[in-house]
C-alpha positions as CSV (number, residue, x, y, z in Angstrom):
1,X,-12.4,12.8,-14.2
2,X,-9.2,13.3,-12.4
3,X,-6.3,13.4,-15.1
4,X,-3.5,10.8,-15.0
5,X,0.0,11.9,-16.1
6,X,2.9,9.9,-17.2
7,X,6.5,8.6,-15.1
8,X,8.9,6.8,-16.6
9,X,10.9,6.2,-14.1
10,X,9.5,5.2,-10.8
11,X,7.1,2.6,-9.2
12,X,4.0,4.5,-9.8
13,X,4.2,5.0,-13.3
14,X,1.7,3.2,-15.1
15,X,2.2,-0.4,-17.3
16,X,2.9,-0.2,-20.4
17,X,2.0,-3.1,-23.1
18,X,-12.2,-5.9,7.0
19,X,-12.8,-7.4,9.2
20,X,-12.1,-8.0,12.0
21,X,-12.2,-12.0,12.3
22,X,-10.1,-14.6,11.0
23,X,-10.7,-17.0,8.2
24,X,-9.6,-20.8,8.4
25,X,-7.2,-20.6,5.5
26,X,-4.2,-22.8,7.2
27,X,-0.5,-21.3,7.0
28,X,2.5,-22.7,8.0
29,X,3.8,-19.1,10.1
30,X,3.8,-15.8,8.9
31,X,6.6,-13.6,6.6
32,X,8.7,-14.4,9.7
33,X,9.4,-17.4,8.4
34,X,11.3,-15.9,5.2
35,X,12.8,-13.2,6.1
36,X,16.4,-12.8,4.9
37,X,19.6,-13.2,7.6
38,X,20.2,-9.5,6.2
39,X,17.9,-6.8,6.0
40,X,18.4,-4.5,2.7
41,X,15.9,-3.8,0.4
42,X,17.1,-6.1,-2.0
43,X,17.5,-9.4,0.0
44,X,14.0,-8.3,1.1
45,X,12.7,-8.5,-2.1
46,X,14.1,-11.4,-3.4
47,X,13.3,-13.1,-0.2
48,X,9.4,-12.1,-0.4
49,X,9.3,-13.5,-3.9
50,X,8.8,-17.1,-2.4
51,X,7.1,-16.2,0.1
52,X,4.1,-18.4,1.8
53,X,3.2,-17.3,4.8
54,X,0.1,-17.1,4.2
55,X,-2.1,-18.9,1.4
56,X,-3.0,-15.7,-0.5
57,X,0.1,-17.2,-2.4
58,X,-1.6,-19.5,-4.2
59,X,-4.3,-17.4,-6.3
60,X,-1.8,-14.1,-7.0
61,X,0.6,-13.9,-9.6
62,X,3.5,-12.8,-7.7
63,X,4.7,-11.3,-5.1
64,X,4.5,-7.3,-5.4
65,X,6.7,-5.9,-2.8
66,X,7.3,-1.7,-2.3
67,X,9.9,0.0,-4.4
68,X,11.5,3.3,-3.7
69,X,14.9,4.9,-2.4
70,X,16.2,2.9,0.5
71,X,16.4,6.0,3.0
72,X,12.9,7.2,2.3
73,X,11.4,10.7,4.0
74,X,8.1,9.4,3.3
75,X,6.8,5.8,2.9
76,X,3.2,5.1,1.5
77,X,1.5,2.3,2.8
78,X,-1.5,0.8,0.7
79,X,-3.7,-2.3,1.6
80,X,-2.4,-4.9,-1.4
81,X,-1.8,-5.0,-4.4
82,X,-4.8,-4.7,-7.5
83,X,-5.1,-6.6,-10.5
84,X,-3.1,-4.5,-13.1
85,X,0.1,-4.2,-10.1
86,X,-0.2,-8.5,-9.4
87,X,0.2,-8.6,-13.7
88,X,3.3,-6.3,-13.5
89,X,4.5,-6.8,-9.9
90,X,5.0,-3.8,-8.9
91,X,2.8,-1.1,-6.6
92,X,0.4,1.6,-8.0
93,X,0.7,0.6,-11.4
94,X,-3.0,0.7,-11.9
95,X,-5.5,4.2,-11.9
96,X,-5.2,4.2,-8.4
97,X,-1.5,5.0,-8.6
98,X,-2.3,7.3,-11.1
99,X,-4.2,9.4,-8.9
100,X,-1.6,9.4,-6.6
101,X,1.7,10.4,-8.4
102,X,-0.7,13.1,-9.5
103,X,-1.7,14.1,-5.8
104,X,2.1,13.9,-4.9
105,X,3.0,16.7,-7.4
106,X,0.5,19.0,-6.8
107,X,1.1,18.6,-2.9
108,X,5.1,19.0,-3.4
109,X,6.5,15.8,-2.5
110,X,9.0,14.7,-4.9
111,X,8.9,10.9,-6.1
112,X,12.6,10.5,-5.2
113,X,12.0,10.8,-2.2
114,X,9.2,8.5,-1.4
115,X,9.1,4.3,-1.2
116,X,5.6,3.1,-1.9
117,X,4.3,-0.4,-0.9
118,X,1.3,-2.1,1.1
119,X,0.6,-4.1,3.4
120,X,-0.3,-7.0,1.9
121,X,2.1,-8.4,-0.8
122,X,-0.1,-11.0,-2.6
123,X,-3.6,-9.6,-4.9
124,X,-6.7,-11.1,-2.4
125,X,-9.3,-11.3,-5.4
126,X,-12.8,-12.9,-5.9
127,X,-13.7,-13.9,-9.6
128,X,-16.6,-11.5,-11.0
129,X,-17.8,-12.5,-14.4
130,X,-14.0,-12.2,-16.4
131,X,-12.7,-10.1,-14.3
132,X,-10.7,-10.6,-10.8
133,X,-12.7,-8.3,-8.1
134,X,-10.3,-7.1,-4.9
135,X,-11.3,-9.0,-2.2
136,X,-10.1,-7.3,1.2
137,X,-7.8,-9.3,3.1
138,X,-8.7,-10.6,6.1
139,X,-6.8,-9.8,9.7
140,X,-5.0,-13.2,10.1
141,X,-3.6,-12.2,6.5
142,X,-2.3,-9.2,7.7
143,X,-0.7,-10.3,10.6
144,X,0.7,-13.0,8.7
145,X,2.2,-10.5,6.3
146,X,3.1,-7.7,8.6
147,X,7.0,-8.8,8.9
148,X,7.6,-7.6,5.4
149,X,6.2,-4.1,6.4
150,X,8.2,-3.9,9.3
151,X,11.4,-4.9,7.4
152,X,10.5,-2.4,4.8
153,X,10.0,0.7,7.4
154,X,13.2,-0.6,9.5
155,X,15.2,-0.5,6.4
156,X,14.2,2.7,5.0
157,X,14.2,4.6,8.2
158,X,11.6,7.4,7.3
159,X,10.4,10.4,9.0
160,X,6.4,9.8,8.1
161,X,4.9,7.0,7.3
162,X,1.5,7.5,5.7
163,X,-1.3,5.1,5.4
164,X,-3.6,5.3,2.3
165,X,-6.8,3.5,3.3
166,X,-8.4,1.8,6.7
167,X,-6.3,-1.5,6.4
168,X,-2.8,0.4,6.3
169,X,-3.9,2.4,9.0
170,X,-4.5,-0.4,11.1
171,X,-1.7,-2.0,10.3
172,X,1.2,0.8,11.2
173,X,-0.7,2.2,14.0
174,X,-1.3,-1.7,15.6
175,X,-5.4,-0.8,16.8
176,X,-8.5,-0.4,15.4
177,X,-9.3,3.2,13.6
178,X,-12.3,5.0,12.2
179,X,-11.0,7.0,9.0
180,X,-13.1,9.6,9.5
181,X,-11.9,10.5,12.9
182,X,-8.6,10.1,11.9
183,X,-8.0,11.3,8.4
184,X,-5.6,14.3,8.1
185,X,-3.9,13.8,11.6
186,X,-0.7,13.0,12.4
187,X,-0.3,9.9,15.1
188,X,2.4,7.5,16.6
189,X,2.6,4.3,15.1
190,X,4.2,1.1,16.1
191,X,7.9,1.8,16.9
192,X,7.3,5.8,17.4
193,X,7.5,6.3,13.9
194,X,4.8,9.5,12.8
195,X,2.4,8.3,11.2
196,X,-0.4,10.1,8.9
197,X,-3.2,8.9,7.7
198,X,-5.5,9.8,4.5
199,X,-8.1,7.8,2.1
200,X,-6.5,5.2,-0.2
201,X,-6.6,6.8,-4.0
202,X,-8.7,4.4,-4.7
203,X,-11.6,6.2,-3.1
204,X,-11.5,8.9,-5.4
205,X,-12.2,6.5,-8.4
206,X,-15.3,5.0,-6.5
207,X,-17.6,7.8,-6.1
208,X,-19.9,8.1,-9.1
209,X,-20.2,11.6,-9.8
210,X,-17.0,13.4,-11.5
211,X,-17.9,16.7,-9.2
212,X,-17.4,13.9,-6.1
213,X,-14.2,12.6,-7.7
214,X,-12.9,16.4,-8.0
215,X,-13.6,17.2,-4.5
216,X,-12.3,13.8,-3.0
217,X,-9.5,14.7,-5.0
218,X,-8.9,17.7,-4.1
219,X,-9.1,17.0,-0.4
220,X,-6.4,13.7,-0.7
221,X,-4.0,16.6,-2.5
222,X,-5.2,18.9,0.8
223,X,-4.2,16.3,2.9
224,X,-0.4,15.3,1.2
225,X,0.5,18.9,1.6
226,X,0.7,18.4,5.2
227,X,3.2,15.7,4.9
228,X,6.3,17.7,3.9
């Protein structure tokens, strides 16, 4: 099992105490609809607490919105947030941000200089005995949410943008992708922005063998190091 270390003192350190259809949830707009007169990270923020564009709203906790430096080199992208980051509202809180701080340490990419978010902003989940199981959101929730993200990478003006996962990928590069064509290449996004794209952390935790989990690993850390 991959080892998780310890960060005080940014967004991924831990807490402490697909398709492509649309569902018939009703909305009344999009993020559009909330975004602040001015654009800093901040008003952002604040703004995307009471935010309903969308009715994932209602079920999630909070709003978990991206946190980092507000001129970035690298930005993260994730799908949403999980259970343990809708408690605390903030992103990668959980063992999938684990994983990742890790990954970013041994590839050489320093936590100051990286803003981490997703994006979706509100925890899609499905109840599963006591438990709340992630539910993947749903393209009309995306698009509903993508606003925020755009904000986000128009604020903090970085040089790569990389996508952890299928849904960020999707979302930054505006078309369908397959992963495995894709992962480990460098692209153009939306806006020209450069735009990588690797497995969400997450992936590493799912496969059942720890030999699996080392060599997933070790291939997200493969992948990071090209992002410098």
């Amino acid at each position: 099992m991959v080892r998780i270390p310890s960060s005080p003192d940014h967004p991924l350190h831990p807490p402490t105490p697909e398709s492509a259809k649309t569902d018939s949830f009703s909305r009344a707009g999009s993020a559009a609809d909330f975004l602040p007169p001015s654009l800093t990270l901040p008003a952002l923020k604040a703004a995307a607490a009471t935010c309903a564009g969308c009715d994932l709203y209602k079920r999630a906790t909070q709003t978990v919105f991206g946190e980092g430096p507000w001129k970035a080199a690298v930005v993260l992208v994730g799908e949403q947030p999980g259970d343990q980051e809708d408690k605390v509202g903030r992103p990668f809180v959980g063992s999938a941000g684990g994983i990742l701080r890790k990954a970013l340490a041994e590839a050489g990419i320093p936590l100051s200089k990286v803003y981490v978010t997703n994006a979706v902003k509100h925890f899609k989940w499905e109840p599963q005995g006591k438990r709340r199981k992630h539910k993947k959101p749903l393209a009309g929730e995306i698009a509903a949410c993508r606003p925020w993200l755009d904000a986000e990478l128009t604020v903090t003006q970085p040089k790569i943008v990389v996508c952890l996962g299928v849904t960020a990928a999707q979302t930054v590069l505006g078309r369908p992708i397959r992963l495995g064509d894709e992962r480990g290449k460098f692209l153009s996004g939306l806006a020209g922005r450069e735009t990588f794209v690797t497995i969400h952390p997450s992936a590493v935790l799912r496969h059942p063998e720890r030999e699996q989990q080392k060599q997933e690993y070790e291939r997200l850390v493969a992948d990071l190091m090209q992002v410098q």
